[in-house]
N, C-alpha and C positions, 0 to 999 in steps of 0.2 A: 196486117189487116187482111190482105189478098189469101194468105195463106190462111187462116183463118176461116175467112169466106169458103176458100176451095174447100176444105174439110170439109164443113156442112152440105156442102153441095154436093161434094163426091158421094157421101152417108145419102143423102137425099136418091140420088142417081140410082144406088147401088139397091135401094129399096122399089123404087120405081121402075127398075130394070126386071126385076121381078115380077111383077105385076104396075099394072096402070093406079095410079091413085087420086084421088077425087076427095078436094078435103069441101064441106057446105062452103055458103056464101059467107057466114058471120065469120068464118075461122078461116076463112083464106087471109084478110086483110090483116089479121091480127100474128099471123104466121108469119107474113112479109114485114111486119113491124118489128119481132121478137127477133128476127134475121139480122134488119139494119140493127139493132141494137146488139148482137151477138156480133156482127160486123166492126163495130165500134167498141169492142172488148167490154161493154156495159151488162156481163151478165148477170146481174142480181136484176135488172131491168128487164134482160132479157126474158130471165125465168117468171116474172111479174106476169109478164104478157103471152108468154105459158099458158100461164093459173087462169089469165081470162079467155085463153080459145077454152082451152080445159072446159071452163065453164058454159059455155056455149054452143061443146061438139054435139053432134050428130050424127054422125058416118062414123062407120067402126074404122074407116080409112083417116079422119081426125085424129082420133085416137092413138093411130097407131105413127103419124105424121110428129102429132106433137111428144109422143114417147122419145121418138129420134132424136128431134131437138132437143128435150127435155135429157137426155144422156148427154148428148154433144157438148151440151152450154156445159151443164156441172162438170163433167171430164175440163175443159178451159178452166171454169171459175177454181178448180182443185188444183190448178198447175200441171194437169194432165192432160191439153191439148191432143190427140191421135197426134204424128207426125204424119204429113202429106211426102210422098217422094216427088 
């Protein structure tokens, strides 16, 4: 589960590191949920709550936030996890 988390974190990092990113108010909460839920290896759940920032965004930085996640999870949910070193 740790390992897991650190994936997404690190993709999260690695994007951020880049540039500063600013997701609205509706899709930050909704970002942090799809996370514990990705955390919890529940990604059909995870991806759910996706589809609802999805619907919500606003910032081209939403957008490009919930893309990440949205590769992250399905890569897990396919058995294709990235490997963390």
């Amino acid at each position: 589960m740790k390992r897991t988390a650190a994936i997404l974190l690190a993709l999260l990092s690695v994007a951020a590191s880049a540039q500063a990113l600013t997701v609205s108010p509706k899709v930050g909460p909704l970002l942090k949920e799809a996370q514990s839920l990705f955390q919890a290896k529940n990604y059909k759940a995870a991806l759910a709550k996706l589809d609802e920032a999805e619907a919500v965004k606003v910032y081209a930085d939403d957008e490009t936030v919930i893309n990440q996640m949205r590769r992250a999870t399905e890569a897990c949910e396919n058995g294709k996890c990235p490997s963390h070193p």
